[in-house]
C-alpha positions as CSV (number, residue, x, y, z in Angstrom):
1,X,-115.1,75.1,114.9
2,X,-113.5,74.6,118.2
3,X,-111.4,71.8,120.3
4,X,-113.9,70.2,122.4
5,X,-112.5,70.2,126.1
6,X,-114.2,68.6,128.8
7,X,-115.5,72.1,129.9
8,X,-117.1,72.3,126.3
9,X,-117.9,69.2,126.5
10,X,-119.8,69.7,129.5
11,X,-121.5,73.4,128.3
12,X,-122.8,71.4,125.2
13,X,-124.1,68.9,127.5
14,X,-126.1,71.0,129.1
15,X,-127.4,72.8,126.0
16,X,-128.8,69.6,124.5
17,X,-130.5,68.8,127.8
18,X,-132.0,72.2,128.2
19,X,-135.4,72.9,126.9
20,X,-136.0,74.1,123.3
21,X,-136.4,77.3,122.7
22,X,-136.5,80.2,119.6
23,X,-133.6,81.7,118.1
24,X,-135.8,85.0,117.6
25,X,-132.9,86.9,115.8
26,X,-132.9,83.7,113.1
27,X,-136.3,83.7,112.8
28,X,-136.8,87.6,112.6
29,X,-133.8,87.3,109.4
30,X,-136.0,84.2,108.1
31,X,-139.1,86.6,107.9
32,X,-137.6,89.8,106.6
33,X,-136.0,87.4,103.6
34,X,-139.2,86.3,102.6
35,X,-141.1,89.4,102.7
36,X,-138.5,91.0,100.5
37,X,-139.1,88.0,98.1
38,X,-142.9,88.4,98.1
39,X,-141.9,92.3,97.1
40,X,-140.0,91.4,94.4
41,X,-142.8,89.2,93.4
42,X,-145.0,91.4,93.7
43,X,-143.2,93.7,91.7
44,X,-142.0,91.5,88.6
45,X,-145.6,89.9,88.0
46,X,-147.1,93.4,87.9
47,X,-148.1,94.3,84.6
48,X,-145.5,96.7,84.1
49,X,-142.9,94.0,84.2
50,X,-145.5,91.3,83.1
51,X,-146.5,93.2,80.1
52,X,-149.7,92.1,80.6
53,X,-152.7,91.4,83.5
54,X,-152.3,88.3,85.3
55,X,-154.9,86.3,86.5
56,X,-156.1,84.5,89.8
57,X,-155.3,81.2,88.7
58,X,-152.2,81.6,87.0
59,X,-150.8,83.5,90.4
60,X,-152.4,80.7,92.3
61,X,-150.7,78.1,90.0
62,X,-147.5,79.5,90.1
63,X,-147.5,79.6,93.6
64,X,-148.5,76.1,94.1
65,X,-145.2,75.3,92.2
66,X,-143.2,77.3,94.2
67,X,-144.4,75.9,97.3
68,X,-143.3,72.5,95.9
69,X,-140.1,73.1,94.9
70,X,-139.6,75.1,98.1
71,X,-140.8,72.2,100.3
72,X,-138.7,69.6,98.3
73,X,-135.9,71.7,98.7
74,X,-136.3,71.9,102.6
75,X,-136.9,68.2,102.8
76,X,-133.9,67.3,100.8
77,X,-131.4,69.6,103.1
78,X,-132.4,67.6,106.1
79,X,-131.7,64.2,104.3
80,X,-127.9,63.2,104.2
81,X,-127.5,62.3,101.0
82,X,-128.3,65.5,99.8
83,X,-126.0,67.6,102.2
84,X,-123.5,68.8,100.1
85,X,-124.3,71.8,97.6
86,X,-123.3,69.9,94.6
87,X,-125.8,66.8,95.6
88,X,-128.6,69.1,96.4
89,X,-128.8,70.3,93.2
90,X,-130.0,66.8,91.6
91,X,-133.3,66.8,93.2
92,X,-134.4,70.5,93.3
93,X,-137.5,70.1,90.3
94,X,-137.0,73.3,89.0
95,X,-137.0,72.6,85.8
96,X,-140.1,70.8,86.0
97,X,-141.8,73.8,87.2
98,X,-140.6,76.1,84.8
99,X,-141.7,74.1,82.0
100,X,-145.1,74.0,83.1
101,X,-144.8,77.7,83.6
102,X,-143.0,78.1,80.1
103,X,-146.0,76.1,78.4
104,X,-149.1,77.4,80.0
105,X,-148.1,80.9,80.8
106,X,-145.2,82.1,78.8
107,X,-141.5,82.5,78.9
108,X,-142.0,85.9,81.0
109,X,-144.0,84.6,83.6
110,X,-141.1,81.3,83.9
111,X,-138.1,83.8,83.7
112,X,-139.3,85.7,86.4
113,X,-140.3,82.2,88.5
114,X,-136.7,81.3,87.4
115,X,-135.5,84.2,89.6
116,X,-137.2,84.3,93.1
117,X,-137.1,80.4,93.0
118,X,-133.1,80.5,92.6
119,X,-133.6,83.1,96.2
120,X,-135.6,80.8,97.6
121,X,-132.9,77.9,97.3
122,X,-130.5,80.8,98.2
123,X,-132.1,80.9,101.2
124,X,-132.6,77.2,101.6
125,X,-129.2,76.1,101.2
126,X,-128.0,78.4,104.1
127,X,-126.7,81.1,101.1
128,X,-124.2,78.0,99.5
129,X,-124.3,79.6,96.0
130,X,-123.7,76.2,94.1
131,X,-127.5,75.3,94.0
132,X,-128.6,78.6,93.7
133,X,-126.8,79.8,90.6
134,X,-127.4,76.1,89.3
135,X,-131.1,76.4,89.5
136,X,-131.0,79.9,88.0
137,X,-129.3,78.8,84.7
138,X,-131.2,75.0,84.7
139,X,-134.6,77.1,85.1
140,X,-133.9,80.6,82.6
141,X,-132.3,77.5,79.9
142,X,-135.6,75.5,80.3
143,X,-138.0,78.8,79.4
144,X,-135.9,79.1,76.8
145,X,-135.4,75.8,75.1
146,X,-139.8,74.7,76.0
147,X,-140.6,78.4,74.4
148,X,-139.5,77.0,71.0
149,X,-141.5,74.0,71.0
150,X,-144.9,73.4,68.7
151,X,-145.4,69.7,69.5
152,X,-145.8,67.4,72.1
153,X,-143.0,65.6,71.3
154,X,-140.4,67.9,70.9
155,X,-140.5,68.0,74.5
156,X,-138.7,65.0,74.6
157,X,-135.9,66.1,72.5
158,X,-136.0,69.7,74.6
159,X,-135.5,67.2,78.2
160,X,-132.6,65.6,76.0
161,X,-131.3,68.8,75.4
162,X,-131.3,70.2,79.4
163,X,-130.1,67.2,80.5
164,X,-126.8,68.0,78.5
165,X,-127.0,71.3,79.4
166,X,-127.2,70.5,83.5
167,X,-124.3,69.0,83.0
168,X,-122.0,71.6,81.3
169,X,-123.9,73.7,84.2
170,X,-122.5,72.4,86.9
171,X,-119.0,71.1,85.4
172,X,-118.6,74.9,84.8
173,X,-119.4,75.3,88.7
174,X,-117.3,73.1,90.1
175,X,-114.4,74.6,88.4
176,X,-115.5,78.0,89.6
177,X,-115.4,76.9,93.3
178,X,-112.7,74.8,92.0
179,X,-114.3,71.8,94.4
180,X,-113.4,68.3,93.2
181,X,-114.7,66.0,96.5
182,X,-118.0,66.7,96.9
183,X,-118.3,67.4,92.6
184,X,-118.2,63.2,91.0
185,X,-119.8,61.2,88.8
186,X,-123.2,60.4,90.2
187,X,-123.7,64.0,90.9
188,X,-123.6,64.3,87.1
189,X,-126.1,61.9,86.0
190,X,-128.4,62.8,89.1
191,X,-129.0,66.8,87.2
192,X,-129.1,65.0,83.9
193,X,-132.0,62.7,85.0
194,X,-133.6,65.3,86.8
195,X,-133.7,67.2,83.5
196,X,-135.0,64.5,81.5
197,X,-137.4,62.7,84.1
198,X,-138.9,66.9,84.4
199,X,-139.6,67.2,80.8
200,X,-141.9,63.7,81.1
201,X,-143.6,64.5,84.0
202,X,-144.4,67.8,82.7
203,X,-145.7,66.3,79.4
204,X,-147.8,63.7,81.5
205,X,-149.3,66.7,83.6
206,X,-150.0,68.9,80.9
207,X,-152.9,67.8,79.5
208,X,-155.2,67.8,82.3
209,X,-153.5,71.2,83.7
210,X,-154.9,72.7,80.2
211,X,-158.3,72.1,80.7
212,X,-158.4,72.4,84.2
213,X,-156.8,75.9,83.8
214,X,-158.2,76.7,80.3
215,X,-155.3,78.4,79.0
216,X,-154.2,78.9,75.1
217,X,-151.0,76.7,75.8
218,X,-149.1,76.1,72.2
219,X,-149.9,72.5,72.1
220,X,-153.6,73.1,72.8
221,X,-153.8,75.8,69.7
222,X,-151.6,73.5,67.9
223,X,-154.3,70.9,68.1
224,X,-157.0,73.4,67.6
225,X,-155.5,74.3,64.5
226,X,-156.0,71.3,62.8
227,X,-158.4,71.9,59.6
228,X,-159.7,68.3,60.2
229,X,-161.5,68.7,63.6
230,X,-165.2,68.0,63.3
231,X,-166.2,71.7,63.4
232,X,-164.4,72.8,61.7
233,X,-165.2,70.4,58.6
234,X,-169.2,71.0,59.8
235,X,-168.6,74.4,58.9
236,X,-167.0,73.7,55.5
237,X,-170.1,71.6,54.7
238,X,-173.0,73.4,56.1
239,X,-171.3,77.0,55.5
240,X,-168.5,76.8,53.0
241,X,-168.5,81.2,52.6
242,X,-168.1,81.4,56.0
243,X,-165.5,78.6,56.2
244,X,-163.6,80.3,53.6
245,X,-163.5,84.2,54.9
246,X,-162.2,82.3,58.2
247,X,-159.3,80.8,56.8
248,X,-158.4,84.5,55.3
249,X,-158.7,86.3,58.1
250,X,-156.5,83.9,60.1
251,X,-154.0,84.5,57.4
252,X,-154.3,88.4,57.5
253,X,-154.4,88.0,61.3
254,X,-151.2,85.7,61.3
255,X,-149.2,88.2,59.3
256,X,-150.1,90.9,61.5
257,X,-148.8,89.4,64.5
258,X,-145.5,87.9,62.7
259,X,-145.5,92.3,62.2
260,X,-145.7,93.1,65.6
261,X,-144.5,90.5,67.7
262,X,-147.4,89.3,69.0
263,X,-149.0,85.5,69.2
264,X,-149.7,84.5,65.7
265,X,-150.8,80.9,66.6
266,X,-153.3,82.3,68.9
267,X,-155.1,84.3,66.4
268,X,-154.4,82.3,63.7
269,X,-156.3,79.9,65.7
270,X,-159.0,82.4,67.1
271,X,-160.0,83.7,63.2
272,X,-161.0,79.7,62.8
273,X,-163.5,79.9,65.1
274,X,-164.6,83.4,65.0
275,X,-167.7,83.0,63.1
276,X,-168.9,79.3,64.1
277,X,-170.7,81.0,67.3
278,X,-172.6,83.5,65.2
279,X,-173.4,81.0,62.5
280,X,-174.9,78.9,65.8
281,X,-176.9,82.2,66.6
282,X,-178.2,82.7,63.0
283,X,-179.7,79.0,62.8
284,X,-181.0,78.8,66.4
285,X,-183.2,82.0,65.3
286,X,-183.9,80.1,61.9
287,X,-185.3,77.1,64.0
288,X,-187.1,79.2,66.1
289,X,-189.4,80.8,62.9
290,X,-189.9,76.9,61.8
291,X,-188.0,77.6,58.6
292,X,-186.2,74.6,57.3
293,X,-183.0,76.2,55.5
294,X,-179.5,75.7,55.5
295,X,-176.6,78.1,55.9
């Protein structure tokens, strides 16, 4: 921000040839940033906020994810492509974390991701607010939009839909900042793809991150809700009473939690298998005696 006379010239000179050495001030501002962002994390996954316990692995999961997008982030800002606020913005994978969050953990748990992940690229970006408030909206519209989902494949259609919706994002930004050279056409169809391209990795990724974290995701208890898995139709054959007084308590249970607000599918899904263990119990003991019966 100055004219470079030969006596700047030769000050600068003499600053590149000097050793390195530690801007203590940044790095003392660097630090106190993100302790105040593992505060506020601290404080919205606390079960007052969270509304409920959460566990090791999902905190462990979660911040694995930030990690990523943090590093990708960092990496990105150092490549000059990506320079400019607007251009940044295409390959933070935001969105791609939040829908993982959104699926195996619930819309709370990727709201509040949505929030200190748009400080972190706050904070990344050198406090540009483009990819920051971009990331916010792309993340809190993604929790929104997976939340609704009960197959597999309307996560397509929901990547369809963000990728429309990063777009109208950040056409509404650049008119804000009311920036027209670095805002253009590829910068458009980069957020678009990196909305669609999210919600396909995130389908690919799920599978193996449901059993590996065993978590009641809605696609798992979608699946586990099918009347034709093979134990459920063993226990139709070998205990038809039992079979039946499952499939009305899942209805009672269903209607309860439509009542209250709470997770329907869950225990819709959990009055299924209710009884299966304690039939299991009942003919192990049965076996046992060396009586030849069925249940």
């Amino acid at each position: 921000g100055f004219p470079i006379t030969e006596e700047n010239y030769a000050k600068l000179r003499k600053i590149a040839e000097a050793p390195t050495y530690i801007d203590f001030r940044a790095l003392a501002n660097s630090f106190l940033y993100l302790f105040l962002l593992i505060v506020l994390t601290v404080f919205l996954f606390s079960p007052r906020m969270l509304g409920r316990e959460i566990k090791i692995k999902e905190m462990v999961f979660i911040a694995a994810l930030y990690i990523v997008v943090y590093g990708v982030t960092t990496f990105a800002t150092k490549v000059p492509a990506f320079l400019s606020q607007f251009s940044l913005t295409t390959i933070i994978p935001a969105t791609f974390a939040t829908i993982l969050i959104t699926v195996l953990f619930g819309q709370v748990s990727a709201v509040f991701f949505s929030i200190l992940i748009a400080l972190g690229v706050l904070f990344i970006a050198s406090f540009q607010p483009i990819p920051c408030l971009f990331v916010l909206c792309s993340s809190i519209a993604s929790a929104k939009i997976v939340c609704k989902t009960e197959k597999r494949i309307d996560l397509v259609f929901a990547s369809l839909i963000l990728s429309i919706l990063n777009i109208i994002f950040l056409f509404a930004l650049s008119i804000i900042v009311n920036d027209d050279v670095e805002f253009n056409g590829f910068v458009l169809f980069g957020v678009a793809l990196n909305a669609f391209i999210s919600g396909i990795f995130a389908l690919g990724f799920l599978t193996p991150l449901e059993s590996l974290l065993n978590t009641a995701s809605v696609f798992r208890l979608m699946d586990l809700s099918d009347t034709n898995a093979p134990i459920l139709k063993r226990l139709f054959i070998t205990a038809p009473g039992t079979y039946t007084h499952s499939m009305m308590v899942a209805t009672l249970a269903e209607s309860a939690c439509n009542e209250i607000g709470a997770n329907a599918l869950l225990a819709r899904v959990g009055s299924y298998y209710h009884d299966i263990g304690n039939n299991l119990n009942i003919l192990l003991k049965i076996k046992q005696k060396g009586i030849n019966m069925t249940i």
